[in-house]
C-alpha positions in Angstrom: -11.2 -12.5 0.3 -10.0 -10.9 -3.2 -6.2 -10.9 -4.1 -4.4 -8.7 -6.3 -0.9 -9.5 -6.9 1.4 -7.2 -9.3 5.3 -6.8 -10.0 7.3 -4.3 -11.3 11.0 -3.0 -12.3 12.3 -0.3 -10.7 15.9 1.3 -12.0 16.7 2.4 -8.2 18.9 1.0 -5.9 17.2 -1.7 -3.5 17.9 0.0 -0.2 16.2 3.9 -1.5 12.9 1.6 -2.9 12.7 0.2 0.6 13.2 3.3 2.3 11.1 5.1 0.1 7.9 2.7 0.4 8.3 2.3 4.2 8.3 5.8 5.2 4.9 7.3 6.5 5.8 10.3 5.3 6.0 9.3 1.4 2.5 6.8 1.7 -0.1 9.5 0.6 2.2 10.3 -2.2 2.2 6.7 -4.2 -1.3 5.4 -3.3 -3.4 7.8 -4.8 -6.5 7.2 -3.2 -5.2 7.4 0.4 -5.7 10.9 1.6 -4.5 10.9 4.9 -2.4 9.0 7.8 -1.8 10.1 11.0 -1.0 9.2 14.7 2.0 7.0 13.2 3.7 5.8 16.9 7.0 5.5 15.5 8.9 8.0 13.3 10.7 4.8 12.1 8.9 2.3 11.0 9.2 -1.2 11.9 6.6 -4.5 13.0 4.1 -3.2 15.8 3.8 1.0 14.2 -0.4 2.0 14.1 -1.3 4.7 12.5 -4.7 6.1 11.4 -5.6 6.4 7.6 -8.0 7.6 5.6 -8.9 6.5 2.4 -11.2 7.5 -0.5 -12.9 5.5 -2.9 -15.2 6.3 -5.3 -15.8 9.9 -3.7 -16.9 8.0 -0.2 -14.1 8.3 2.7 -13.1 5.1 4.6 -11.3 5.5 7.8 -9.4 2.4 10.1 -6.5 2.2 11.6 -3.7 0.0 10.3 -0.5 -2.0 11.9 2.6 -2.4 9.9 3.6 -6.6 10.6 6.3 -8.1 9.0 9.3 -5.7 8.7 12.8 -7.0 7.1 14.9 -4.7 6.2 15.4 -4.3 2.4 13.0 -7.3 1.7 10.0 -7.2 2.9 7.4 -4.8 4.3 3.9 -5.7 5.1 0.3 -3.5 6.5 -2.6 -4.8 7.8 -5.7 -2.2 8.0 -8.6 -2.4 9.7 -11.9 -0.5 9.1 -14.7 -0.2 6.1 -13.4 -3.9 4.8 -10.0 -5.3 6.0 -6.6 -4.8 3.7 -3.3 -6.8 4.1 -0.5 -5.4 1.9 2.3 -7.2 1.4 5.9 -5.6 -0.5 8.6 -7.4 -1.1 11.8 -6.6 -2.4 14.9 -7.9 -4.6 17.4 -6.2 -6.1 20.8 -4.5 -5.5 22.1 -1.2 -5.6 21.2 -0.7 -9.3 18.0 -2.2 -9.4 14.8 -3.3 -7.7 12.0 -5.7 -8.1 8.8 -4.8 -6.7 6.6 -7.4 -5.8 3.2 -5.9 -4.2 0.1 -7.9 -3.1 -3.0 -6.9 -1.3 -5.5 -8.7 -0.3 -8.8 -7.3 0.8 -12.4 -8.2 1.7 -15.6 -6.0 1.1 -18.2 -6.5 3.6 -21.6 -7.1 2.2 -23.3 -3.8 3.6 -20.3 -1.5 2.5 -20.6 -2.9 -1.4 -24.4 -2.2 -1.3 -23.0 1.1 -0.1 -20.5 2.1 -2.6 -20.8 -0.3 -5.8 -20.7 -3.8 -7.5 -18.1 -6.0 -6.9 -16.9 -5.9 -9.8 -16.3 -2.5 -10.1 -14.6 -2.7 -7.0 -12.6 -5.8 -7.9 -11.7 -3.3 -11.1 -10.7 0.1 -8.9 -8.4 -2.1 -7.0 -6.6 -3.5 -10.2 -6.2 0.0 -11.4 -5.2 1.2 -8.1 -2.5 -1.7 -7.1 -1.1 -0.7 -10.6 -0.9 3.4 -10.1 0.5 2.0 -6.1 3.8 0.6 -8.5 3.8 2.9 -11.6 4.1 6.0 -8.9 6.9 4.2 -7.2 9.0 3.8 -9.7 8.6 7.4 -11.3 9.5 8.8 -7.8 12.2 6.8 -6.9 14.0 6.5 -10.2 13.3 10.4 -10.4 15.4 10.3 -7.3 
């Protein structure tokens, strides 16, 4: 299984970063490469919510259904998706109400007949860096933006 693990600075305060990253409703927005989730069972989110999600990578859609698992408040926040290969994301949070620290780590697995599918796995190992990266940068533009 591949890990990615990435930090970042965020001049927000703690509790609007949590909110922010947590929300269905904002996900499609800061991972650029999900296009779609839906049949969320709770408006709030919290450990036990599925939803549906659709993802694309290199122009190939990837569908699964995902569960969020840990869930505490303001410090941690954490998805596990099934489908095309298996994804655990993990966000934690420090900070206070004039800034937060970021921490995001993934950790995923590409099943042998999906990379003869799609790619190497290097290039996939390098989409994934790129992508973990835009995941953070996109955070912190929107929630410092406000």
């Amino acid at each position: 299984m591949a890990q990615i693990t990435r930090s970042i600075k965020i001049n927000a305060p703690l509790s609007n970063v949590f909110d922010y990253v947590t929300n269905p409703g904002n996900w499609t927005k800061y991972v650029t490469s999900l296009v779609d989730i839906r049949n969320v069972s709770s408006d709030v989110p919290e450990a036990g919510t599925t939803f549906e999600w659709t993802y694309r990578m290199l122009g190939i859609n990837n569908d699964g259904t995902g569960k969020v698992g840990d869930f505490e408040k303001n410090k941690k926040f954490v998805m596990e998706m099934e489908g095309s290969f298996p994804i655990k994301e993990t966000f934690t949070f420090q900070g206070d109400e004039n800034s937060t620290e970021l921490n995001f780590d993934i950790r995923y697995e590409v099943p042998g007949k999906v990379l003869g599918v799609i790619a190497d796995k290097l290039v996939i190992e390098r989409l994934n860096v790129k992508e973990a990266d835009a995941v953070l940068n996109k955070v912190k533009d929107l929630c410092e933006a406000g």
